[in-house]
N, CA, C and O atoms as CSV, one atom per row, in Angstrom:
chain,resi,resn,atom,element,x,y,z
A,1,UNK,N,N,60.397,-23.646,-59.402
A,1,UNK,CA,C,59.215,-23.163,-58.700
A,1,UNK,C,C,58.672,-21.931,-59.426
A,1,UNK,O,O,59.446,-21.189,-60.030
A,2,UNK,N,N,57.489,-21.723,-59.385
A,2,UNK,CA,C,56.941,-20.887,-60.672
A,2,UNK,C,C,56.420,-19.856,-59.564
A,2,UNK,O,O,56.379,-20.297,-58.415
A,3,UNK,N,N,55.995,-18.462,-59.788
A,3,UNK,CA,C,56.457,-17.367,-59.035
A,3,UNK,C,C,54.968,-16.929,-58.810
A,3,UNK,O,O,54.401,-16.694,-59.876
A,4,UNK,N,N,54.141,-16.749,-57.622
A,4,UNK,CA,C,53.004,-16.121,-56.770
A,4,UNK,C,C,53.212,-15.207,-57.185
A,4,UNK,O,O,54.230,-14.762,-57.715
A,5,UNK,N,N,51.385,-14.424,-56.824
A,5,UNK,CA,C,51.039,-13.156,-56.949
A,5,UNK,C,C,52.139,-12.083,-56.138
A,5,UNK,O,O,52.603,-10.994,-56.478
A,6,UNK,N,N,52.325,-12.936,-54.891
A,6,UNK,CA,C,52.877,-11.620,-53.573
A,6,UNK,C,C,54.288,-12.026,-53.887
A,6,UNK,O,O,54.891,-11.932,-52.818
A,7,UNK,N,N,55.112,-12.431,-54.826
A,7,UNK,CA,C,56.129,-12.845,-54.922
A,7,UNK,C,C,57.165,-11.365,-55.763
A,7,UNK,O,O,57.089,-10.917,-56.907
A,8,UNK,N,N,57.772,-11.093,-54.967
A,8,UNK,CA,C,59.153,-9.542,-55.982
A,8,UNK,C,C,59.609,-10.161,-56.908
A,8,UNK,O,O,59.649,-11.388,-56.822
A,9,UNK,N,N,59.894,-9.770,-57.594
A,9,UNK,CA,C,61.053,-9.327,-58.832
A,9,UNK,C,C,61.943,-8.549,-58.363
A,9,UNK,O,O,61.473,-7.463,-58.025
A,10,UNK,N,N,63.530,-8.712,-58.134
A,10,UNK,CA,C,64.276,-7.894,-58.069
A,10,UNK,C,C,64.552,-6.683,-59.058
A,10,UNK,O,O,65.402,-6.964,-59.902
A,11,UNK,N,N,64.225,-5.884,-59.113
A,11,UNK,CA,C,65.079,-5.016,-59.696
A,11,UNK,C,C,64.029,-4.809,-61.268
A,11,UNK,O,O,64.389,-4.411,-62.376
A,12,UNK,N,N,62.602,-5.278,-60.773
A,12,UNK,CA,C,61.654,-4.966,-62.083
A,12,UNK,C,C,60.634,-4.499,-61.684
A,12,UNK,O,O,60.326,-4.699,-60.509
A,13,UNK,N,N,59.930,-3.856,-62.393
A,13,UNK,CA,C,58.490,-3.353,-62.138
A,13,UNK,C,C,57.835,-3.856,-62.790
A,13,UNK,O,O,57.547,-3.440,-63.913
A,14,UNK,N,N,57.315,-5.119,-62.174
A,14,UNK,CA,C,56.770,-6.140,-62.668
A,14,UNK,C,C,55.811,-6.992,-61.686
A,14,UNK,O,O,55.714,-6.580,-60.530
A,15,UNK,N,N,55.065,-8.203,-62.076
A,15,UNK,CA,C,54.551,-9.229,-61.296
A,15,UNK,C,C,55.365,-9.908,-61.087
A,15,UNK,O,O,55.436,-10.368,-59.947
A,16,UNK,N,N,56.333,-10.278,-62.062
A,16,UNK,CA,C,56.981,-11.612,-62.569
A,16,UNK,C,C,56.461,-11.920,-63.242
A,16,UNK,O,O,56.424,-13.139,-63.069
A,17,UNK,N,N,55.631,-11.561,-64.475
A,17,UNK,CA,C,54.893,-12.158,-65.459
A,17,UNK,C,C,55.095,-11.108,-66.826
A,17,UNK,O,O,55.747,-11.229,-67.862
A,18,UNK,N,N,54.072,-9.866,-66.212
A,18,UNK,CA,C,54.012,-8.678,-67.191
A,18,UNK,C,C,54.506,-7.364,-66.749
A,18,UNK,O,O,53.995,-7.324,-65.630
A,19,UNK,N,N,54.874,-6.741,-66.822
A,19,UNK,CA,C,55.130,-5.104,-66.417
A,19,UNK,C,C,53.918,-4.900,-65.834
A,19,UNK,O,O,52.870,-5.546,-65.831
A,20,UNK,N,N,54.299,-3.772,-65.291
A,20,UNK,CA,C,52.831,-2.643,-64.461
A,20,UNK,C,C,52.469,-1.800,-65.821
A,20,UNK,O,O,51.299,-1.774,-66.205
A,21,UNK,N,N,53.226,-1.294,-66.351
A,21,UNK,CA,C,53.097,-0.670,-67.468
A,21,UNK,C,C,51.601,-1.445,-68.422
A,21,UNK,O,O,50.458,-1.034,-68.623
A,22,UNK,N,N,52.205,-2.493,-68.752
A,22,UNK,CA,C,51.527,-3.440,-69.738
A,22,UNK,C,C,50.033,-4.112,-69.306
A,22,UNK,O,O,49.116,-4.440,-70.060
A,23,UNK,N,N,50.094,-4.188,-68.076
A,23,UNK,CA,C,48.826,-4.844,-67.345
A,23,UNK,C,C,47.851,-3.096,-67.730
A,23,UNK,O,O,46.786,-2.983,-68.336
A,24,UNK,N,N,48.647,-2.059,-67.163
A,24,UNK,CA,C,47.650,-0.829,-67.319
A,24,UNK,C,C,47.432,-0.494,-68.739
A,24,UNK,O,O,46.461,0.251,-68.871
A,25,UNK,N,N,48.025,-0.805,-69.850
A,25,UNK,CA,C,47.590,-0.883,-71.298
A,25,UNK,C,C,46.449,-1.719,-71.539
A,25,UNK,O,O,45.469,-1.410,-72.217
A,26,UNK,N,N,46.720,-3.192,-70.714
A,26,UNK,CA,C,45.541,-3.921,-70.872
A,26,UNK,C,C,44.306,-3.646,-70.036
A,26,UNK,O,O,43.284,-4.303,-70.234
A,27,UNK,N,N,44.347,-2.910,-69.314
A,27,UNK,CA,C,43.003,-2.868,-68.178
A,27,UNK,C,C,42.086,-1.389,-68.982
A,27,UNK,O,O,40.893,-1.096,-68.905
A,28,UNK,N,N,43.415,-0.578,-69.851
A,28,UNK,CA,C,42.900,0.340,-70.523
A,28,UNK,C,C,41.943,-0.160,-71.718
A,28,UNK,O,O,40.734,0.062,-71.786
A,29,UNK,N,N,42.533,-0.706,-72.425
A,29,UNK,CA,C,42.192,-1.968,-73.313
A,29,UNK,C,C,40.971,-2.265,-73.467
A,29,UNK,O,O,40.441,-2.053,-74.557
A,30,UNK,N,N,40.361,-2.738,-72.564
A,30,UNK,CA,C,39.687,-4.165,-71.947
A,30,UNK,C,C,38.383,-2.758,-70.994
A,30,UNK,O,O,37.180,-3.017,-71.039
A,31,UNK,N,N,38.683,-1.916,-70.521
A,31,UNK,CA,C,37.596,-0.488,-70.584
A,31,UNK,C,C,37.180,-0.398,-71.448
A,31,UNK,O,O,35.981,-0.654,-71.562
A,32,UNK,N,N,38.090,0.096,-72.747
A,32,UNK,CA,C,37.726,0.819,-73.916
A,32,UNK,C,C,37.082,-0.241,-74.442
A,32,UNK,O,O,36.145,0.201,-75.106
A,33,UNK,N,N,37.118,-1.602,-74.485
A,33,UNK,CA,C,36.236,-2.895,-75.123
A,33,UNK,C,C,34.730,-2.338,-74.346
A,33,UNK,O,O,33.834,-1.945,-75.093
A,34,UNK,N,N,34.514,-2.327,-72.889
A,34,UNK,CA,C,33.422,-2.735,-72.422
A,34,UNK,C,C,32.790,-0.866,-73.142
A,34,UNK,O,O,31.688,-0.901,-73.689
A,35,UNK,N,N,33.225,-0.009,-73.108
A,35,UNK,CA,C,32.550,1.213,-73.296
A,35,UNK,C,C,32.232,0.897,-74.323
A,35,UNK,O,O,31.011,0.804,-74.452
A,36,UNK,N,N,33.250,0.510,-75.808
A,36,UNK,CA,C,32.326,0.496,-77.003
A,36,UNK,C,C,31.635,-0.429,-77.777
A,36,UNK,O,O,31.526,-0.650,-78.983
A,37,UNK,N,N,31.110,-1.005,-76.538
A,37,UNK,CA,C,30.553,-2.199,-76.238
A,37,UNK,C,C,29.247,-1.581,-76.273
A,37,UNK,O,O,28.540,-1.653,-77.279
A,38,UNK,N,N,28.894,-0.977,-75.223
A,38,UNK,CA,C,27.979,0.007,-74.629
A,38,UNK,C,C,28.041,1.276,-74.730
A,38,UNK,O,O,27.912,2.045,-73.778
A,39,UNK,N,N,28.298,1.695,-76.216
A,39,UNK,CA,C,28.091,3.127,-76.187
A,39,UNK,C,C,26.997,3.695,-75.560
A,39,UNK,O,O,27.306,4.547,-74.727
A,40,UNK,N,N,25.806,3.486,-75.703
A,40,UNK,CA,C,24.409,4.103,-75.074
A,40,UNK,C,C,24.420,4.113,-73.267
A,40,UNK,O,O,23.575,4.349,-72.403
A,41,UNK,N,N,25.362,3.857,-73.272
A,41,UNK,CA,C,25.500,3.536,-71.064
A,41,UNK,C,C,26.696,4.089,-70.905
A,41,UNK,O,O,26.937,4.417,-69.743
A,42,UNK,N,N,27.814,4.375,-71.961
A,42,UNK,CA,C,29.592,5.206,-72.043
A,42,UNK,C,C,29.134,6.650,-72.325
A,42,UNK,O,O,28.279,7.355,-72.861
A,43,UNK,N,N,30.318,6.618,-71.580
A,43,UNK,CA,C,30.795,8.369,-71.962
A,43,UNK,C,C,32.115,8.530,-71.661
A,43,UNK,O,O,32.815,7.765,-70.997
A,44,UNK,N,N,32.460,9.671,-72.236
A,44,UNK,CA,C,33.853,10.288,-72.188
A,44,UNK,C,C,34.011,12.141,-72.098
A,44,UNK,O,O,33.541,12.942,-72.907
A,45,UNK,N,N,34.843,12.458,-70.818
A,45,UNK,CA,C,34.638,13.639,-71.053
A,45,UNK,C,C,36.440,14.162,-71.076
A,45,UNK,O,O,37.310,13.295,-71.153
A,46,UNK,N,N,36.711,15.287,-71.018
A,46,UNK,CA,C,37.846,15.830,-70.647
A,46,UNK,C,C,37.843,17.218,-69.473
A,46,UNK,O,O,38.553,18.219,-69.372
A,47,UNK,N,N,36.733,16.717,-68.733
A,47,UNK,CA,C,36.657,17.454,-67.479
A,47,UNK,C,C,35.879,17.047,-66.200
A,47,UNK,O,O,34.655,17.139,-66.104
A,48,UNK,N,N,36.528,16.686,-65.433
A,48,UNK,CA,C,35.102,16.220,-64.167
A,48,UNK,C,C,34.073,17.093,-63.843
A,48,UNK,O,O,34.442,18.199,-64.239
A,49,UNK,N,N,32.941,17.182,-63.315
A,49,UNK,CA,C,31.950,17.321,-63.213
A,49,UNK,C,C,31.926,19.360,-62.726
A,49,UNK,O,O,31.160,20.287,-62.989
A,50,UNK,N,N,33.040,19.241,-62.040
A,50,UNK,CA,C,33.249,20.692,-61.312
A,50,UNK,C,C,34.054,21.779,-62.452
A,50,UNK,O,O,34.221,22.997,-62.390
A,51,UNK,N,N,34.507,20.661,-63.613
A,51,UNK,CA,C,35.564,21.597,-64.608
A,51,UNK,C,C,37.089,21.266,-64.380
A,51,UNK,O,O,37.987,21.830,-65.005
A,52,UNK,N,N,37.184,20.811,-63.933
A,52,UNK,CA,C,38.847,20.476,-63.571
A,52,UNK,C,C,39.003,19.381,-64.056
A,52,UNK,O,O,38.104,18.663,-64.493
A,53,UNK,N,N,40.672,19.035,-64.017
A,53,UNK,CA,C,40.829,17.538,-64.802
A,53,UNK,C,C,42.298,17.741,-64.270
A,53,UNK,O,O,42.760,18.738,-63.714
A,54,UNK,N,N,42.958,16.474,-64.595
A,54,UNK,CA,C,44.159,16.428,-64.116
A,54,UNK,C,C,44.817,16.564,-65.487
A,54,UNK,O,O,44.140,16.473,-66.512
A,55,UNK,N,N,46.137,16.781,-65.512
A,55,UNK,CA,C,46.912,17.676,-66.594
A,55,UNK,C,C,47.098,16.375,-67.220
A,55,UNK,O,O,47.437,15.395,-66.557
A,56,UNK,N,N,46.834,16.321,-68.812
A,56,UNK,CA,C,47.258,14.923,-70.030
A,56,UNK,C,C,46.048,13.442,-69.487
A,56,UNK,O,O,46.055,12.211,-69.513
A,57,UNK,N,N,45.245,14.429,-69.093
A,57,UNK,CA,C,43.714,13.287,-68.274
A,57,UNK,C,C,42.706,13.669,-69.183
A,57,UNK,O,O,42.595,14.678,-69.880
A,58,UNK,N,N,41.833,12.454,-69.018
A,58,UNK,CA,C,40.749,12.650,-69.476
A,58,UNK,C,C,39.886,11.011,-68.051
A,58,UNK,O,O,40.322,10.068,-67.391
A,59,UNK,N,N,38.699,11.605,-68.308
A,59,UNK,CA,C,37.582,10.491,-67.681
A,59,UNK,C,C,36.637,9.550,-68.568
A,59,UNK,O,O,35.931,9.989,-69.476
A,60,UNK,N,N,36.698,8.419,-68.254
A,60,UNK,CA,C,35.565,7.664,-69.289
A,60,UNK,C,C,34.693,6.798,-68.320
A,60,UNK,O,O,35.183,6.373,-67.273
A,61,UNK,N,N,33.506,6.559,-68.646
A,61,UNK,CA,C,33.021,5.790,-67.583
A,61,UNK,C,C,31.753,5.127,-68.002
A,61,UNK,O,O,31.124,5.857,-68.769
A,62,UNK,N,N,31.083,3.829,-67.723
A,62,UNK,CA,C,30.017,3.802,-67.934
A,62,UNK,C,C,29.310,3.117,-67.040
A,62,UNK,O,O,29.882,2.995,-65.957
A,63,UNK,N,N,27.818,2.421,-67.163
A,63,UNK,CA,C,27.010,2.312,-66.228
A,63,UNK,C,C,27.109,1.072,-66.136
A,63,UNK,O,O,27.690,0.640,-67.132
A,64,UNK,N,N,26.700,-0.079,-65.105
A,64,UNK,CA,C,26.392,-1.165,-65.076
A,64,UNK,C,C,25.250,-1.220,-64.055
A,64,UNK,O,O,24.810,-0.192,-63.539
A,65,UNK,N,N,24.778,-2.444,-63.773
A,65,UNK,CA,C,23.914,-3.123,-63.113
A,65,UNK,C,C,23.757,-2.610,-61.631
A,65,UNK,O,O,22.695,-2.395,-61.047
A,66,UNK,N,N,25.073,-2.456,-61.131
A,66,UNK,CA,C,25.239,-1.752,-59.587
A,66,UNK,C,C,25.906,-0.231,-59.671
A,66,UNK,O,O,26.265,0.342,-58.643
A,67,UNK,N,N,26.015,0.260,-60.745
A,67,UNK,CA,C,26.179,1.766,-60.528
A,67,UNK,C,C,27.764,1.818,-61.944
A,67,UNK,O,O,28.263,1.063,-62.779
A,68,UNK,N,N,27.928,3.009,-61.494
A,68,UNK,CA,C,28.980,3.655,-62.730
A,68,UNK,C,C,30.204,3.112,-62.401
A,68,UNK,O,O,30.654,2.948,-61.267
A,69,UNK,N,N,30.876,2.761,-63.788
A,69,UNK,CA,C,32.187,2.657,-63.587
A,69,UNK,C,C,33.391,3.662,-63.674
A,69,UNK,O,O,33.410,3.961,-62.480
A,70,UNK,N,N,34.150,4.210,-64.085
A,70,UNK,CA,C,35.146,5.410,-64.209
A,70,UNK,C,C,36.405,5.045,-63.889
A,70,UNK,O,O,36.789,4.570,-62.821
A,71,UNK,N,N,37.330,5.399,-65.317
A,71,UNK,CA,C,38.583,5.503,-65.355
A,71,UNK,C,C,39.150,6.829,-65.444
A,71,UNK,O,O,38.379,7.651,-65.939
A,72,UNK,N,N,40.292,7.266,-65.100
A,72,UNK,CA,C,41.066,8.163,-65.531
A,72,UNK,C,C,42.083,7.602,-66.431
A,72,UNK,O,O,42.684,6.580,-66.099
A,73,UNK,N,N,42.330,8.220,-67.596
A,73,UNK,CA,C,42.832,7.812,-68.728
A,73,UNK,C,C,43.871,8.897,-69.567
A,73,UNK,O,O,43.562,10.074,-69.755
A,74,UNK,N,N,44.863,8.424,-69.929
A,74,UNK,CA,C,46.072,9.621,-70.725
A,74,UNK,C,C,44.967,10.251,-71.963
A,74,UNK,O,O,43.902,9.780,-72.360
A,75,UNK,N,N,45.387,10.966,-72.198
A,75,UNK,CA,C,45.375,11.803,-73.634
A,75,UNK,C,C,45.204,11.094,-74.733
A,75,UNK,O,O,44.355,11.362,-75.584
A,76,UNK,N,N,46.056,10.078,-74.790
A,76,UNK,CA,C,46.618,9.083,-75.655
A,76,UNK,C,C,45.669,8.398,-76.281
A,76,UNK,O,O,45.408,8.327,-77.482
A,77,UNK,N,N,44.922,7.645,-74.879
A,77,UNK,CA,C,43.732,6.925,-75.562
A,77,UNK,C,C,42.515,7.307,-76.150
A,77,UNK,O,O,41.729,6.705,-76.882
A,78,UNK,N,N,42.526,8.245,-75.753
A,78,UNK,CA,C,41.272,9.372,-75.899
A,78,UNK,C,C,40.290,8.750,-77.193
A,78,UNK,O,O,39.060,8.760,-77.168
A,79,UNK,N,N,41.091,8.236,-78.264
A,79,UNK,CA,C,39.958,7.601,-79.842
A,79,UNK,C,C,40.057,6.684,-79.513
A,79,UNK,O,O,39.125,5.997,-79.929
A,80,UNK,N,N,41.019,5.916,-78.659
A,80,UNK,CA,C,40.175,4.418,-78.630
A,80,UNK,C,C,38.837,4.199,-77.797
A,80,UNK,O,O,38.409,3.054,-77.658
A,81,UNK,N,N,38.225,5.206,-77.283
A,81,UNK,CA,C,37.287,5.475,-76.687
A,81,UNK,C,C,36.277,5.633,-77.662
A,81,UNK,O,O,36.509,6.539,-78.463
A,82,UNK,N,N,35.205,5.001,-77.828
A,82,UNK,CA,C,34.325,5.420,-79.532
A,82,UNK,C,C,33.155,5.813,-78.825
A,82,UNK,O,O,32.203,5.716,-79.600
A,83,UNK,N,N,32.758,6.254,-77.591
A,83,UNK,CA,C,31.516,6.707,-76.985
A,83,UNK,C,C,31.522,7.771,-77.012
A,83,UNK,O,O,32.260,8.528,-77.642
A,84,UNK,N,N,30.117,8.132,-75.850
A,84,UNK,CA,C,29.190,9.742,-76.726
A,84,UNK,C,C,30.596,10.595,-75.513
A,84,UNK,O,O,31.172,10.284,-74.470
A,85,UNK,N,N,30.596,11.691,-76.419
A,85,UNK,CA,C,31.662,13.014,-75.629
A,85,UNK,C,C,30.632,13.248,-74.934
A,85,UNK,O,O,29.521,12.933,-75.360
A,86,UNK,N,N,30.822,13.913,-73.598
A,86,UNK,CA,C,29.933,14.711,-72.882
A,86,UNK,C,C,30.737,16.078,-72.301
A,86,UNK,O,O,31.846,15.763,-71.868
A,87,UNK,N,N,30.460,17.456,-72.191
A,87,UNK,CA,C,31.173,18.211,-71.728
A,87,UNK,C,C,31.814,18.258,-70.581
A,87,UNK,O,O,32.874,18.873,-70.460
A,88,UNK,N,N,31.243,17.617,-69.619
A,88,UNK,CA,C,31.450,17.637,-68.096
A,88,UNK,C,C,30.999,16.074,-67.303
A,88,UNK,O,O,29.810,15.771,-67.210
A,89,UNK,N,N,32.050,15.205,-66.790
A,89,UNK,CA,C,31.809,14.084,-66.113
A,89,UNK,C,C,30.771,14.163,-65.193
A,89,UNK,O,O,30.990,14.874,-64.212
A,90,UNK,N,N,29.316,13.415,-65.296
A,90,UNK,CA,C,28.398,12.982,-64.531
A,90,UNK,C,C,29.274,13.197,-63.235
A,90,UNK,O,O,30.492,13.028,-63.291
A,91,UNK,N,N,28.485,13.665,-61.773
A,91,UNK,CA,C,29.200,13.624,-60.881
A,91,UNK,C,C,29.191,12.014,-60.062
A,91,UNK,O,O,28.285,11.190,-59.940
A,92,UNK,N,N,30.755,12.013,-59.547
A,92,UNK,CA,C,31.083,11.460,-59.032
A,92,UNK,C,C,30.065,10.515,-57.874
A,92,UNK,O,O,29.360,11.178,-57.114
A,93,UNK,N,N,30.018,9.019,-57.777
A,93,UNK,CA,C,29.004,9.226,-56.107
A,93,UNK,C,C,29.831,8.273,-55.264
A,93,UNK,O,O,29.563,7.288,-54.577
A,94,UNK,N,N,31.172,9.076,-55.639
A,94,UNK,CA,C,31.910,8.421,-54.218
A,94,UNK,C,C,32.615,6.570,-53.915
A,94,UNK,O,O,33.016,6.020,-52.890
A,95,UNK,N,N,32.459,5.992,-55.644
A,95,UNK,CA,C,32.741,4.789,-55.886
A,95,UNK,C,C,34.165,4.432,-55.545
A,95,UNK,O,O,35.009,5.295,-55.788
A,96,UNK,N,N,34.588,3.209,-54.982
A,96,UNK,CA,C,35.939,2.900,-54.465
A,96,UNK,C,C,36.486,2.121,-55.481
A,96,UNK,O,O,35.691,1.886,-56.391
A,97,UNK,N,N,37.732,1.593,-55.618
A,97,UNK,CA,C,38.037,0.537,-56.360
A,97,UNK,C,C,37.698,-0.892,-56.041
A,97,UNK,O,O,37.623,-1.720,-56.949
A,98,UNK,N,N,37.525,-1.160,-54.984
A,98,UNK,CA,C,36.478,-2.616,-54.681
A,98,UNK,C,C,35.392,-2.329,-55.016
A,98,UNK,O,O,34.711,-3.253,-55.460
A,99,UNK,N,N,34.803,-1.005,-54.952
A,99,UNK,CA,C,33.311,-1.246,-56.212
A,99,UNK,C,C,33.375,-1.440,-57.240
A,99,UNK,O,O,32.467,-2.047,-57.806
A,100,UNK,N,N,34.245,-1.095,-57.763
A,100,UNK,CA,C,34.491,-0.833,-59.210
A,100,UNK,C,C,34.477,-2.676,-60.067
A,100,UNK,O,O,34.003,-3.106,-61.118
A,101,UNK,N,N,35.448,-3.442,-58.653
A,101,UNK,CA,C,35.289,-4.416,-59.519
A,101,UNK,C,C,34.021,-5.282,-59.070
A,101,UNK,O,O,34.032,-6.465,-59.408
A,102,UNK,N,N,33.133,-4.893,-58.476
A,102,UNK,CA,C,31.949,-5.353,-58.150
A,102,UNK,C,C,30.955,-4.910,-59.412
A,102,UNK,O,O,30.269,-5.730,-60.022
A,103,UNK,N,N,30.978,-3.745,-59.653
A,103,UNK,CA,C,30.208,-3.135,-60.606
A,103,UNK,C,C,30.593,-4.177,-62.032
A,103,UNK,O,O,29.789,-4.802,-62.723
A,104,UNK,N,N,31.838,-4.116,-62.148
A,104,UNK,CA,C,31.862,-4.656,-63.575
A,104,UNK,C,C,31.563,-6.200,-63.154
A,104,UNK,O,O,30.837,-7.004,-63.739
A,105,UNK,N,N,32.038,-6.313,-62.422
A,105,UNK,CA,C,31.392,-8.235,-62.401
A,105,UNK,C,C,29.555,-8.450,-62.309
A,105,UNK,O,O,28.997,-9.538,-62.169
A,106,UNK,N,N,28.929,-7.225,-62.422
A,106,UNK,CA,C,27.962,-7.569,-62.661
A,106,UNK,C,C,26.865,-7.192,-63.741
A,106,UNK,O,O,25.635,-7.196,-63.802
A,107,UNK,N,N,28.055,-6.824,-64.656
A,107,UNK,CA,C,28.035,-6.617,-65.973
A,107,UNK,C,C,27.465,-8.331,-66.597
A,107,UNK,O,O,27.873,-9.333,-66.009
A,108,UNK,N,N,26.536,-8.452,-67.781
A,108,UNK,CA,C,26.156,-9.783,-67.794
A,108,UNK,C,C,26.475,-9.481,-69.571
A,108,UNK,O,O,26.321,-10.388,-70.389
């Protein structure tokens, strides 16, 4: 029997398929595709809008069809990001993660 979404793994941090780890490499991934995709609609900053940031963070985000998208992102990735720097993250307008994947699904 082959293993469901809502299905445990004992003793892994996992789906049963891929790590949590590895899915968030790919969702990082697969951002950094759609931003430098769309540099002219991306950005990347290393401070939210007020000046603060969370410690080894940075923000990237860009626009679509129904409004902005935005990740928080390690340090790490920071060059796989090839969009415009901006000093200070556009402010926030309060987007959820069910928008988020609304926004990008209406990406064309």
């Amino acid at each position: 029997m082959g293993l469901t979404h809502d299905m445990k793994v004992a003793g892994c941090d996992c789906d049963g398929y891929h790590t949590f780890t590895e899915l968030y490499e790919h969702r990082i991934a697969l951002f950094a595709a759609v931003c430098n995709r769309a540099r002219s609609l991306s950005w990347k900053s290393r401070f939210h809008e007020d000046e603060t940031m969370f410690l080894g963070m940075f923000i990237a985000g860009t626009e679509t069809p129904e409004g902005p998208v935005t990740y928080h992102m390690e340090d790490k990735w920071w060059d796989q990001f090839k969009c415009l720097e901006v000093d200070v993250a556009p402010k926030w307008d309060g987007h959820t993660a069910d928008d988020v994947v609304e926004r990008l699904k209406s990406i064309k």
